[in-house]
N, C-alpha and C positions, 0 to 999 in steps of 0.2 A: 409604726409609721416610717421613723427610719429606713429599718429593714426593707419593707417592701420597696421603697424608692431607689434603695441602692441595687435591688433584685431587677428592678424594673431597667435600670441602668445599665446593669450588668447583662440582661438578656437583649437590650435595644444594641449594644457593641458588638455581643457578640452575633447577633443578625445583620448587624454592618461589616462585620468581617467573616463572615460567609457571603455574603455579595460581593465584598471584594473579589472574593478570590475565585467565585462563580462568574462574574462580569467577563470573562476574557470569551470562555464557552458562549453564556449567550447569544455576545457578538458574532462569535463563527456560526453559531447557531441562524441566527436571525442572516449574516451575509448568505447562509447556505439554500436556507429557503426564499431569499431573494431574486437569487442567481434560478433558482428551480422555478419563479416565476416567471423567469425573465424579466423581473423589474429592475432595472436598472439604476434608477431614481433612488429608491431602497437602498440597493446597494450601496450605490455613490455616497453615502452618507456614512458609511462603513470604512471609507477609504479616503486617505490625504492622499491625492494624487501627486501634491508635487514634491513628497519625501519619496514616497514611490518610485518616479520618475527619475530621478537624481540616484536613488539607490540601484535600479538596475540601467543605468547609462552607467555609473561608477563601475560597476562587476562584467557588464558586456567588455568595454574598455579595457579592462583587465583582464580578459579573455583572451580578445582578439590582440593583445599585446604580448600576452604569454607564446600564443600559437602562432601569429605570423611576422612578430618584430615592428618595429616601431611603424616601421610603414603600413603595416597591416593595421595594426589599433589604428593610424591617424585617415587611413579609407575606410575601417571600418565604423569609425566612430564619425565620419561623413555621411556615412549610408546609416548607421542605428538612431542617430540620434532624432532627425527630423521623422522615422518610424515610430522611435517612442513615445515623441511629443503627441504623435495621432494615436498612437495605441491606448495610452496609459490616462484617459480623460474617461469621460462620460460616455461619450459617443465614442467611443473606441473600446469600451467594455460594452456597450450596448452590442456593436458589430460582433465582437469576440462570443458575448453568450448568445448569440443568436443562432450565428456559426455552430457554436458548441451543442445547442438544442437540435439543428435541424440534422448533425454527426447522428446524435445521439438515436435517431429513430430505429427502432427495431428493426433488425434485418427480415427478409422472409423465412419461415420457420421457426419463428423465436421471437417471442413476445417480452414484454417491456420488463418484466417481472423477474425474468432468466436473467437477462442480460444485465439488470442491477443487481442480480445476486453474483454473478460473476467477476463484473467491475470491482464492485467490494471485498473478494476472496481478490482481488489482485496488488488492494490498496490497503496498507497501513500506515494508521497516522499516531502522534503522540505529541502530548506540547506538556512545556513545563515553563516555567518565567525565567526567566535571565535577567534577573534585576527586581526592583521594586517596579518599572513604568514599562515594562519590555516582555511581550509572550511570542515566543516561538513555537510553532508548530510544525515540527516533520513529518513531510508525505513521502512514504516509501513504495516503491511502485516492486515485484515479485520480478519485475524484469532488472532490476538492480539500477531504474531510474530514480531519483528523489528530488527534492527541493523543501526549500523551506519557508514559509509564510511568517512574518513578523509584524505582530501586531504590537502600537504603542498605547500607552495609556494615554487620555486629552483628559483633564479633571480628575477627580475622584474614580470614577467606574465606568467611564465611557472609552471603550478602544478602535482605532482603526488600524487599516494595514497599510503599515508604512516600507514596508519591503517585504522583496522576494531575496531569498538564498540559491543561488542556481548553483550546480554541483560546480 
């Protein structure tokens, strides 16, 4: 009787730590066929917008401080900041994947099928955790674009994405 209760214990853990460590994928998972439905609502549930929002105002800033000097970051961060605030909401993801859906239509001569199969020969992605509460995901683009997606832990196995990495 023993035995089995500690077997039973021993395989209930170790089924909670394989979800741990599968929880970060699901999420991108689940944002990914969000975004492919266009649901927006979905998604947003998948994203703290205002660590987001905070984290690419912090890195544009730095940017635009690096490349045009102080005076540049302190206009440029005049002009990003009040775009962020509209971009990086609900309705500003809703605007962006819509955008992104109506980019996306097959050109003439070239059906939906080609055209995903070619995006993905151009996309490579990898994520590995950076910490115990912290998953990063790098998108590498064949033209030598990238960024990086960072998603946080909230609880146990729930993550959102709390920043972007821009090159």
């Amino acid at each position: 009787m023993a035995k089995s209760i500690s077997r039973l214990i021993i395989i209930v853990l170790l089924a909670y730590a394989a979800w741990i460590v599968a929880s970060p994928h699901v999420a991108l998972r689940n944002m990914r066929q969000a975004a492919e439905r266009n649901d927006a609502q979905a998604f947003s549930s998948y994203v703290d917008y205002p660590q987001l929002r905070e984290s690419m105002k912090v890195q544009l800033q730095q940017k635009m401080h690096r490349e045009a000097g102080a005076v540049g970051g302190f206009l440029g961060a005049l002009i990003m900041n009040p775009l962020l605030d509209y971009l990086v909401t609900p309705e500003g993801m809703q605007t962006i994947m819509l955008e992104a859906r109506l980019a996306d239509k097959p050109r003439r001569g070239q059906d939906a099928k080609q055209e995903e199969a070619a995006a993905r020969k151009k996309t490579h992605t990898s994520g590995s955790y950076d910490g115990w509460s912290r998953y990063v995901v790098e998108i590498k683009h064949d033209d030598g674009h990238s960024l990086s997606l960072v998603l946080q832990r909230h609880g146990l196995s729930e993550w959102k994405l709390s920043g972007i990495r821009l090159p």
